[in-house]
N, C-alpha and C positions, 0 to 999 in steps of 0.2 A: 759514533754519534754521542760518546758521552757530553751529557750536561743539556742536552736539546731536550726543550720539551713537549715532550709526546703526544700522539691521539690517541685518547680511550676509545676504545670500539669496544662493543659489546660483541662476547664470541660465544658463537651458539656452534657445540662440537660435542662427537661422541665420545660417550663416558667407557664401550666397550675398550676390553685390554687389547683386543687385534690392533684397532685405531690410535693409538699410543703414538707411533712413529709418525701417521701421518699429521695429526696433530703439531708433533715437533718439529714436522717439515712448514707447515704453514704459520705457525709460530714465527719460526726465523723469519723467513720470508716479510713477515710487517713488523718486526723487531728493525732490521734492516732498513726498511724503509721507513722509518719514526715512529710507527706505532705501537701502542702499547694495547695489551686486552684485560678486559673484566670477566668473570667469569662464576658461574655461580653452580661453587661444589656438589656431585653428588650427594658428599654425608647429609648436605643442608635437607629441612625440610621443604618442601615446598609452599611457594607464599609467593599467593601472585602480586601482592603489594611489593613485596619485594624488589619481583623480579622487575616492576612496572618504577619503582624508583631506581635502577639500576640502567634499563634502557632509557629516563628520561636524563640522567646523569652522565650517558657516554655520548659521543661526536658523531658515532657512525653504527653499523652493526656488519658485519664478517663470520659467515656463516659455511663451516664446510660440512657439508652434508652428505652424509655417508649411507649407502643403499642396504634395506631392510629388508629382503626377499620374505620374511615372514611376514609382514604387513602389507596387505593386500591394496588397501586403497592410497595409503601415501606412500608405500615403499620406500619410507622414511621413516626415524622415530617421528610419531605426532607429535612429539615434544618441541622436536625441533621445527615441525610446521605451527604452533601455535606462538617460537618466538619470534619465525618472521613473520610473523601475524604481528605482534606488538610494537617490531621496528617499524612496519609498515603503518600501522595504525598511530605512530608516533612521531611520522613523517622522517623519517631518518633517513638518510644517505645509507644504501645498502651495495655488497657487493657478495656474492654468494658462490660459492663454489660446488658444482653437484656432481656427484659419482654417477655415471654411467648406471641406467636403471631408474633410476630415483623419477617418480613422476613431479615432472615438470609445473603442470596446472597448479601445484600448490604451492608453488614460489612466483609466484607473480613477479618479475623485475626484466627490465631493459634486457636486450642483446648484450650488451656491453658493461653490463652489473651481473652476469652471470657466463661464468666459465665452466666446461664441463670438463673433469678428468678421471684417467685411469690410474689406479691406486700401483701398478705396474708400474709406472712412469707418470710419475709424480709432476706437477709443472716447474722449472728452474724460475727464477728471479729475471730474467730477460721475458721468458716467457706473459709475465704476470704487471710484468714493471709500468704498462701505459695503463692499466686499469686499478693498479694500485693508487697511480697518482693522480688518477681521476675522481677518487675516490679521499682521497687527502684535500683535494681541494673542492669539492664540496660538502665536506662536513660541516659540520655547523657548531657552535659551542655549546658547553656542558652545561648543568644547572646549577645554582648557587649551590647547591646541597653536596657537591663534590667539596666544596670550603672545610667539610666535617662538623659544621655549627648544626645544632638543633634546631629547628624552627618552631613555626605554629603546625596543628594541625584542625582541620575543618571540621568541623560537626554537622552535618546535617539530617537529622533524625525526624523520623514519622510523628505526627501530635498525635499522639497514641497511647493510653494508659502504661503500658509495657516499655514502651520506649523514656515517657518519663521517671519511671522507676528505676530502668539500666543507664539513662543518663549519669548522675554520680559514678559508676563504677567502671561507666567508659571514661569519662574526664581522669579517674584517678588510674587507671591502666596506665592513659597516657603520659599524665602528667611526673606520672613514679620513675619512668624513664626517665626527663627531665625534656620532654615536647612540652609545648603551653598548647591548651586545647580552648579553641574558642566555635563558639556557634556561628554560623553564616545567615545570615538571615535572607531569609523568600520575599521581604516584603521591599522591594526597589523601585523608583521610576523609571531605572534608565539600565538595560543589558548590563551595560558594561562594570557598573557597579558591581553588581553578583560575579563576573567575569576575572575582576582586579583582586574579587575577595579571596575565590577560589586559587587565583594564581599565586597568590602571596603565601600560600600553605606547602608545606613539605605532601604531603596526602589529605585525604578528606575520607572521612565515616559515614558513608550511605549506607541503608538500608534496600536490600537490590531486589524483594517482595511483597514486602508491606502494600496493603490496599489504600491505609493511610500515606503512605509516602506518594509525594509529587513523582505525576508519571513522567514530566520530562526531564527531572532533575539527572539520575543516573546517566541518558544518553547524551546530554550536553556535556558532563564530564568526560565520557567516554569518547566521545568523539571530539574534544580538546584535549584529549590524553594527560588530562592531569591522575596522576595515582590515587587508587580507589582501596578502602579497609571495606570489604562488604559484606554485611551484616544480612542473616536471612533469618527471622522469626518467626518460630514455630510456635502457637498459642497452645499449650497444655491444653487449654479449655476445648479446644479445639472451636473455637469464633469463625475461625476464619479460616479459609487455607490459602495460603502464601500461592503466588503467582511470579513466577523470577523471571527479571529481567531478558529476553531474547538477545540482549546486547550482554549478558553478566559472562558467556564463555561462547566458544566456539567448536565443533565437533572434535576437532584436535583436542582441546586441551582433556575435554570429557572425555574421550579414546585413552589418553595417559594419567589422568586421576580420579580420583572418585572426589562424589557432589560435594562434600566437607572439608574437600582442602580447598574449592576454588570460592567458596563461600564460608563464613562462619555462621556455621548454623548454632542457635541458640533458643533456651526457654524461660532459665533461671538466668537474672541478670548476675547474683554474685560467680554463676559458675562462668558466664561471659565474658567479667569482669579479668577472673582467673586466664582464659584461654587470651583474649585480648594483652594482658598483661605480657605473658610469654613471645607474643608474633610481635608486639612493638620492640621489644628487646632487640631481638633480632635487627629490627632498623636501626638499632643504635650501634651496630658492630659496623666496622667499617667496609665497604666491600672489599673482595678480594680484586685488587688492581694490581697486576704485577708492576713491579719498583724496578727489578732486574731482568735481565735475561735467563738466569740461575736458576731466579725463584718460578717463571713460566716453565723452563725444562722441567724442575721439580717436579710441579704443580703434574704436568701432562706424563711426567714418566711414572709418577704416583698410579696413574688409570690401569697400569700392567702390576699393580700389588695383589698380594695377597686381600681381602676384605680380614676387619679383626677390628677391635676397640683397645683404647691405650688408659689405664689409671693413672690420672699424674698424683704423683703425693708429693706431699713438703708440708712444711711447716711456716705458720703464718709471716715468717720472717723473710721470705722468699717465695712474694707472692707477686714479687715483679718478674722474677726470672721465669718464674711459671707461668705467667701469662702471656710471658713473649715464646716460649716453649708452645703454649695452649696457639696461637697464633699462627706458629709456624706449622703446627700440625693439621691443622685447619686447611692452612696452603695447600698443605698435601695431601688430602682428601684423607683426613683420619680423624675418625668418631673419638671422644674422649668424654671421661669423667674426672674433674674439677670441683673438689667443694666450694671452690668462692664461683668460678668462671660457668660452670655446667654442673650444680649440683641438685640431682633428682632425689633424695630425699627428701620426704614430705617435712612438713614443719609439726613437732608433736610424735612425731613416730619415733621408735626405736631405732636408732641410730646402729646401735650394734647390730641386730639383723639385716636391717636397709643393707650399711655398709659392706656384710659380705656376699648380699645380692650385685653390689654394685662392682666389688674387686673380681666374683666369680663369673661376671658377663664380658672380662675383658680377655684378652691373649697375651699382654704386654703391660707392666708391672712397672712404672717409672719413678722410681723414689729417689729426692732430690735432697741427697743427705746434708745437714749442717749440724751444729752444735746444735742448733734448737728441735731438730729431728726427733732427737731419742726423748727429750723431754716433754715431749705432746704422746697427752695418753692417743688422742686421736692417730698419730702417725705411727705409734705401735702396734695400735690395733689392728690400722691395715696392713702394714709390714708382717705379723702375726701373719693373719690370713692369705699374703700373699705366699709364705713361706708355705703352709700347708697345701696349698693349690699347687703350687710349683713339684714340691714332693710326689704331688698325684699325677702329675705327667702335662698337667692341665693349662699350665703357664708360666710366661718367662717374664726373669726378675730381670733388667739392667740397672743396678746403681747406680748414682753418679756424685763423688764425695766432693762439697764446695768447699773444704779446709782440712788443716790436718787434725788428724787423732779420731775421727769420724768415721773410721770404717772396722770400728773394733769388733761391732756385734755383726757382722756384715761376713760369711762364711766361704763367701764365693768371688769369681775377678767381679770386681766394677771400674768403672775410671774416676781418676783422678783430674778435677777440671776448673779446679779454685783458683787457680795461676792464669787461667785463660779469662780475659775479657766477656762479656755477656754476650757481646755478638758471635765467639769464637765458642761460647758454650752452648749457646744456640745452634748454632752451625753443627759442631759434633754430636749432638743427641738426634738432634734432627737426620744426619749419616745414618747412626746409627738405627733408629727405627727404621727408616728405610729401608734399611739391609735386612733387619731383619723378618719384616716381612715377604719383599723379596724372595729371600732364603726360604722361608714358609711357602710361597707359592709356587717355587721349581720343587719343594718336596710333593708337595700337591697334584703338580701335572706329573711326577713319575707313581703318584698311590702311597702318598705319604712314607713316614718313618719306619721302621720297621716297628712294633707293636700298637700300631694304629689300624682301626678296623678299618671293613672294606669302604666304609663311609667317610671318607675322611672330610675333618671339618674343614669349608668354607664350600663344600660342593650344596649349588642348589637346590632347592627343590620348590615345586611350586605349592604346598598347602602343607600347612603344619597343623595337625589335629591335636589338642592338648588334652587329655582326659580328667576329668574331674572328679572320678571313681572307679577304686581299682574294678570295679565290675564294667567298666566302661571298656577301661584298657581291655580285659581278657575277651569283650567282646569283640573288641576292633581287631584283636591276633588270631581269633577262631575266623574270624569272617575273609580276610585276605589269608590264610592259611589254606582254608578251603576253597578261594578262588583259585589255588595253583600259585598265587600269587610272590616270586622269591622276597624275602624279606634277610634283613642283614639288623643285628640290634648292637648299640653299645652306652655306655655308661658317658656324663659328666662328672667334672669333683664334683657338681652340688648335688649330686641323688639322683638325676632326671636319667631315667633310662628314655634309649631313643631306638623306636624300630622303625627303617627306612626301607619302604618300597618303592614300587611302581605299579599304578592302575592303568588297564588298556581303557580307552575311552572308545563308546561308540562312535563312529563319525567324526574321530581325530586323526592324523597323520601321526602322530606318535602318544604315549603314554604320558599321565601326569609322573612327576616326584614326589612322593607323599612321605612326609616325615611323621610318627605316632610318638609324642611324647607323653611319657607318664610321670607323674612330677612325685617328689620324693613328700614324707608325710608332715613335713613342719609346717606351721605358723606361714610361714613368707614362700614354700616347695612350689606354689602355683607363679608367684611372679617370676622366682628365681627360674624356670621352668622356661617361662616365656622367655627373658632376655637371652636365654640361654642358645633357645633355639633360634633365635631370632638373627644371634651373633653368628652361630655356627654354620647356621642352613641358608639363612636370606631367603625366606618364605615370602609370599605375596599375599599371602591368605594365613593368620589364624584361625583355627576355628576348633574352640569350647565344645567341650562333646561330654552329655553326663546326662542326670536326670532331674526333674525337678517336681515340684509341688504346684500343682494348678489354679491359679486364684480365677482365673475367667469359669462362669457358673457353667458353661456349656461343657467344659473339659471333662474327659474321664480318663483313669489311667490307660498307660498306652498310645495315646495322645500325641504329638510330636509337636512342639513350640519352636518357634525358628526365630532367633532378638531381629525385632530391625533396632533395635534402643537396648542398650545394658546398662545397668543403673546402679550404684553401688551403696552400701550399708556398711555401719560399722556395730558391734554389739557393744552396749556399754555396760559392765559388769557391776557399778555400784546402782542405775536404774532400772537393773533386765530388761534394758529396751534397747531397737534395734533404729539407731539413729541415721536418717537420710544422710549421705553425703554425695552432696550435687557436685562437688568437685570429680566427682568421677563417674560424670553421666558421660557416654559416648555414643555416637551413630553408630549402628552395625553398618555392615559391606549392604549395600544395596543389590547388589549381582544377586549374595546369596539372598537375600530376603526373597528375591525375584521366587527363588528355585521350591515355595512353598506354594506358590497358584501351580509352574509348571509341573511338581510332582503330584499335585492335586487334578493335574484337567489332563496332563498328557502321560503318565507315568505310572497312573496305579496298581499296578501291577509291581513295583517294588516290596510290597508288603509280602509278598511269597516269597522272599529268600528272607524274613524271619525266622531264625532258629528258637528262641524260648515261646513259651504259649504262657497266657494269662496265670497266676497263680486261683483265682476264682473261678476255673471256666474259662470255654472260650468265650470271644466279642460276640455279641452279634451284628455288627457287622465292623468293616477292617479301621486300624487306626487314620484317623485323621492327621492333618497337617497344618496349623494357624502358624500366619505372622503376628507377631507382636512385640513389646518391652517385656524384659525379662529383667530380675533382679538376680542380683551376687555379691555375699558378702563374707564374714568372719563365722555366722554361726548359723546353721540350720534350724529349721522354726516347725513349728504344729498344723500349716494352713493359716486360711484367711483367721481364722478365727481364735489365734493364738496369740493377746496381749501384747508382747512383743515386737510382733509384727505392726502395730495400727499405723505407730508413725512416718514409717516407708510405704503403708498404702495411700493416705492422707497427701503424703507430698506425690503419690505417681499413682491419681485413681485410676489412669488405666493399663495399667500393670496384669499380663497375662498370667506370670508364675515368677514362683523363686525357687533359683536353684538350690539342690537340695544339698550338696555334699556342703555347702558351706566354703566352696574353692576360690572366695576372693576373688572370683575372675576381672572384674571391676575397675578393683584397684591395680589387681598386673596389668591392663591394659592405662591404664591414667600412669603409672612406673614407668610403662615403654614409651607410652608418649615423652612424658618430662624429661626419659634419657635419649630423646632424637629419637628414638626408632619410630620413627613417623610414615614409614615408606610402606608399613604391613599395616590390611584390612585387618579386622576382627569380626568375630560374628559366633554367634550360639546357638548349637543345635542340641534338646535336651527332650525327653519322653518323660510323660507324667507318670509320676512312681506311687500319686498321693493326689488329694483335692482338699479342696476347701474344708470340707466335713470329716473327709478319711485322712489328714494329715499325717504324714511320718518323718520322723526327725532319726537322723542316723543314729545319736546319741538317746535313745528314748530310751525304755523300758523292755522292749517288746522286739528286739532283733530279730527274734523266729518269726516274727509277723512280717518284717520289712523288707529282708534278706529279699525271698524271692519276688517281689515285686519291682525292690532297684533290678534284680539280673534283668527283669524282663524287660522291664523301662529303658536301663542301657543296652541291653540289643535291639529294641525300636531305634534308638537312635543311632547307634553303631551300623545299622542297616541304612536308615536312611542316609548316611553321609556317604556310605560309601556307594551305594547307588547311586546319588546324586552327583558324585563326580564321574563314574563310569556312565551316566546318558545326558546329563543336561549342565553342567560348571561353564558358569557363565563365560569364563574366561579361556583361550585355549591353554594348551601345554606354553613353557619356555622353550625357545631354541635349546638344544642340548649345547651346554658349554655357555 
C-alpha cells in the first residue's frame, strides 16, 4: 500500500517488555489495512495537554489492552483507562481490543468496537478484518494542527490579583515557542461567539480552581474537548484555598499520576512562567506518527530494551545531523541529553560541573566526530569525561567519524559513516544503540557481566532514599542491619555508593526494593547522586533523608518534618546572603506527606525502635511528626535568626525548617526534572538537629556540640522512614520484574 494515505489513530498499548510482540502483532495488522499510529513514548513526561492535542489530531483511537492482575479495580493499567476516557470524551471512533481478565465496565464500547483475546493465540487478519474496516470508515478527520503550523492559543484567566501578575509571563511562555497567545473574552451575546473563539485555538489556559474563575467555563471546554493547559493556584498567603475542578481528572488518571502532573500547580508566577515554558515546548515537537512500517517495529521492539540515557555530543556544525539522530532516538523510547535539543544545564551555572553530572547520568556516550569536534573546548570536555567514566567500567563510548583524518585522538573501533547519506547515518547509529542496549539487557536477565555486583544496573526498585548526611547514611545501615535485613552495596563512577535492599512490609504480598544512596562529598555529589540513581534503579519515590534546623516556633529537636513543598536557595558569597530561588520550588509526593497524620494517629509506637537518645537528656515526651515546606540549598545557616537566612524566609513565611547539611536537594530535583526524569516523586524526611534559638550549622565552631545532636536527629529520621515504609507507604510494592 505504498503511497496511500493513512489513518492516524491514536494507540493506547503497553510499555511492558512481555507486550513487545504483541504490540508488533497488532501493529501490522492496521499497517495492513491503511493505518498508521500515534503514540506517546514512555521517556515522555506526562502532559495531559499533550496527550488531549494528540487524540484531537488522530482519526480514531485502537486500544489493546493488556490484563494487569496486580491492579485490583481496573485490571488494567489506569493509564490506559483514562485514554479511553479522552477518546471517548472526544467522540472518536474507537475499537479496543482486551485480554481476557481485563474488566470490562471500564471501557465502555459497542459489541462490535470491542474484541476480546488470548495472548496464546493472537487474532490473524481474517479474523479482525470486518471490524477493522468498520472502524476505517467511521473515522472522522484530523485537526488542522496535524498541518504542523502553530496556531493561537486561548487565554482565559481568573480577574484575580495573581492571575494579572502571571499574565505577562504566561503570554511570554507561549509566545517564546512561537504560539501567538490571545485572550478570549467572557463578555458575548451570542454562545456561539465564545464557541468559534475557543475553536480557532490550538489549546486554551484555564485556571481549573480559582474562586475567581468562571465556574462554567472549564466544563464547556471539557465537554467540547477542546485541549486544556490547567493551571491551579496556590495563594502563598494562603486567601483562599483552591477548589478543583470535579471535571479536571478522573480516578484513573489519579490512580497513575500524582496531583502536579495533571495540573500545574503554581504560586510565583516567574517560577510558572519557567514550568509553562518547558510543557509548551513540548507541543512544538512534532508527534511521534509513524511514516513507516520500520519505524513502528522500532518504536515497539524498543519496549523489550534495556532502560539507560544516551549523551549526544557534536559540535555546532552538525547540529542537523544530531537532531535527526535526537529524533530517532526518541522513536525508540530513548531518554537523551543534547545541548541545543535537551539541555538541562541551568543558565549561570557552572558548566564544567553540570556537564559531568550530565555525561555521568548516561550509559551511552555518542560523539559525532568532525573536523569541528576536536576544536570545541565544550566537545573535549565531554569526550574527557566520557573517557574516564568508560575506564571505570561505568560507560560505553560509540564514535562515529563524519570525514577523514578525525579519529586520530580516538583510541578505540568507532565507525566510519561520512560516505553514507544522512538518512543511511541515521539509520546505522540508530542499529547500533539499539543493539547495544539490547546486548545490555540479555546481560541483565542472566545477573550482569562478570564484575558487576549483585545489583545490577537497570533492576528496579521501588524507593530511592538519598541521604544528606553521612550520619544519615550510617543510620539507615545500622537500622536494616539490625532488621535482619540482606543488604548488597556497590559504587558509581560519580562517588555515589548504593546500598540495596528489601523491606518486608506489614500487610503486603511481597517486599519493597529499596535503594540507600549516599552521595559522594562535592559541590554538585547530591544531584549527581539523584540522576544517578534514578538512571540505574528507576525508583518511583525519591526520598531525602537528613536533618535539619527548625524554623516553626513549636519545633524541638528530635522533631521529625516531612516537605509537602521543597524550596530552594542559593548562597551568594559576595552578599552573605542566602538568595530565594523560585525556580526550584516543587510539590512533595502527597502519599508521603499523607504518611505524617497516619504515623501520628495510627503508628506511634514507631519511636521505640529509636536507637540514639537525646544528647540533653531524655524527651519528655516522644518526638513528633509535622508536615510542612522545607528548604534546601548550597549552604547551612544558624536558625531563624541568622542574617542570612531573612531573605528565604521573607519569600516562604511559612516555611517549617532548612535543612541542615546544606545537600542542595532543591536544585537536584529542578536537574532531574529539566533532564526528563519526570516520572519520580520526591519528598523530604528530616529530624530537627537545631531550632530557631539553638541553631547549628555543620561548618560552625563548635562540632563537639553538634556532632551528637545530628547522630540523633538522623536516626529519628532514619527510623521514621524506614518504619513508614514497613506499616503505612502509600503506595504498594512493583510486580517483581
Amino acid at each position: 500500500m505504498a503511497g496511500v494515505s493513512r489513518i492516524p489513530a491514536y494507540f493506547s498499548h503497553s510499555y511492558w517488555a512481555e507486550d513487545r510482540e504483541l504490540n508488533e502483532h497488532f501493529w501490522k495488522l492496521f499497517w495492513d489495512a491503511g493505518f498508521t499510529f500515534a503514540v506517546d513514548p514512555k521517556t515522555n513526561p506526562l502532559s495531559p495537554t499533550h496527550l488531549e492535542l494528540m487524540m484531537d489530531q488522530s482519526a480514531c483511537f485502537v486500544g489493546v489492552v493488556t490484563h494487569r492482575q496486580e491492579e485490583r479495580r481496573y485490571r488494567a493499567s489506569p493509564f490506559m483507562v483514562h485514554e479511553h476516557d479522552l477518546a471517548l470524551q472526544a467522540k472518536k471512533s474507537r475499537l479496543v481490543f482486551m485480554e481476557a481478565g481485563v474488566s470490562a465496565g471500564f471501557f465502555p464500547v459497542a459489541d462490535g468496537e470491542r474484541l476480546v483475546f488470548n495472548r496464546r493465540q493472537l487474532p490473524d487478519a481474517n479474523t479482525v478484518r470486518s471490524a477493522v474496516d468498520r472502524l476505517a470508515g467511521r473515522s472522522g478527520p484530523t485537526g488542522d494542527a496535524t498541518q504542523g503550523l502553530l496556531g493561537a492559543v486561548g487565554l482565559i484567566l481568573p480577574d484575580d490579583s495573581a492571575y494579572r501578575a502571571a499574565e505577562p509571563y504566561i503570554r511570554r511562555a507561549v509566545e517564546d515557542v512561537g504560539y501567538r497567545a490571545r485572550t478570549i473574552s467572557l463578555e458575548f451575546r451570542d454562545s456561539f461567539e465564545f464557541l468559534l473563539a475557543v475553536d480557532e485555538c490550538d489549546f486554551i489556559v484555564v485556571d481549573v480552581a480559582s474562586p475567581f474563575a468562571e465556574p462554567w467555563v472549564f466544563p464547556q471546554l471539557s465537554g467540547r474537548f477542546r485541549p486544556t493547559l490547567k493551571l491551579f493556584h496556590e495563594p502563598p498567603d494562603g486567601r483562599y484555598t483552591p477548589q478543583e475542578s470535579k471535571l479536571l481528572s478522573g480516578e484513573a488518571l489519579r490512580a497513575a499520576e500524582p496531583a502536579d502532573r495533571i495540573a500545574v500547580h503554581w504560586s510565583d508566577p516567574e517560577e510558572l512562567g519557567d514550568r509553562l515554558q518547558d510543557l509548551v515546548a513540548r507541543f512544538y515537537q512534532p508527534r511521534l506518527e509513524f511514516e513507516t512500517y520500520d519505524e513502528g517495529v522500532g518504536y515497539f521492539h524498543s519496549l523489550g530494551r534495556a532502560q539507560g540515557s544516551v549523551f549526544l555530543s557534536n559540535a555546532r556544525g552538525d547540529d542537523a545531523l544530531a537532531q535527526r539522530v535526537g529524533r530517532s532516538l526518541e522513536l525508540h523510547n530513548l531518554s537523551y541529553f543534547h545541548y541545543l535539543r535537551r539541555n538541562t544545564i541551568e543558565l549561570g551555572a557552572d558548566w564544567r560541573s553540570q556537564l559531568y553530572a550530565n555525561v555521568a547520568a548516561c550509559r551511552l556516550f555518542l560523539p559525532l566526530i568532525s573536523q569541528h569536534y576536536w576544536a570545541s573546548e565544550y566537545c573535549r570536555e565531554e569526550y574527557a569525561i566520557a573517557e574516564r567514566l568508560r575506564a571505570d567500567g561505568r560507560l560505553v563510548i560509540l564514535p562515529y567519524f563524519l570525514g577523514p583524518g578525525v579519529a586520530r585522538q580516538v583510541t578505540f573501533q568507532g565507525r566510519a559513516i561520512g560516505h553514507l547519506s544522512q538518512d543511511e547515518q541515521v539509520a546505522v547509529i540508530s542499529h547500533d544503540v539499539d543493539n547495544e542496549f539490547v546486548e545490555r539487557r540479555r546481560l541483565e536477565e542472566r545477573g550482569g557481566t562478570p564484575g558487576e555486583s549483585a545489583a545490577a544496573p537497570g533492576r528496579r526498585c521501588d524507593i530511592a532514599i538519598v541521604t544528606l548526611l553521612p550520619e544519615a547514611h550510617d543510620a539507615l545501615r545500622r537500622h536494616l542491619e539490625s532488621s535482619g535485613a540482606r543488604t548488597e552495596t556497590e559504587r558509581h563512577g560519580t562517588g555515589c555508593e548504593w546500598i540495596r535492599t528489601s523491606i518486608e512490609a506489614v500487610g503486603r504480598s511481597s517486599a519493597y526494593e529499596v535503594v540507600v544512596a549516599q552521595p559522594c562529598g562535592d559541590p554538585d555529589g547530591v544531584g549527581n547522586a539523584v540522576a544517578a540513581t534514578i538512571d540505574e534503579h528507576q525508583p518511583e519515590t525519591v526520598v531525602f533523608v537528613g536533618a535539619c534546623c527548625g524554623i516553626a516556633p513549636d519545633l524541638v529537636p528530635g522533631d521529625v518534618v516531612i516537605s509537602n513543598r521543597l524550596h530552594g536557595y542559593a548562597y551568594d558569597e559576595l552578599e552573605q546572603t542566602c538568595l530565594p530561588r523560585t525556580d526550584r520550588t516543587h510539590l512533595a509526593h502527597e502519599g508521603v506527606a499523607a504518611l505524617g497524620e497516619s504515623m501520628r494517629l495510627n503508628y506511634t509506637y514507631w519511636t521505640e525502635r529509636i536507637f540514639e537518645r537525646p544528647p540533653g537528656g531524655p524527651r519528655s515526651d516522644s518526638p513528633r511528626v509535622v508536615v510542612g515546606p522545607v528548604a534546601s540549598g548550597d549552604a547551612s545557616v544558624d536558625g531563624s535568626g541568622d542574617p542570612a537566612l531573612r531573605p528565604v524566609l521573607v519569600a516562604w513565611p511559612g516555611l517549617v525548617a532548612v535543612e541542615l547539611g546544606g545537600g542542595n536537594a532543591a536544585r537536584a530535583v529542578t536537574q532531574a526534572r529539566r533532564a526528563g526524569r519526570t516520572q519520580v516523586s520526591f519528598s523530604m524526611v528530616c529530624a530537627v538537629a537545631g531550632t530557631a534559638t539553638d541553631g547549628i550549622s555543620v561548618n560552625s565552631a563548635r562540632p563537639e556540640q553538634e556532632k551528637p545532636w545530628k547522630q540523633y536527629a538522623a536516626d529519628v529520621a532514619a527510623t521514621l522512614i524506614v518504619e513508614a515504609i514497613r506499616l503505612a507507604w502509600p503506595s504498594p510494592p512493583r510486580r517483581a520484574g
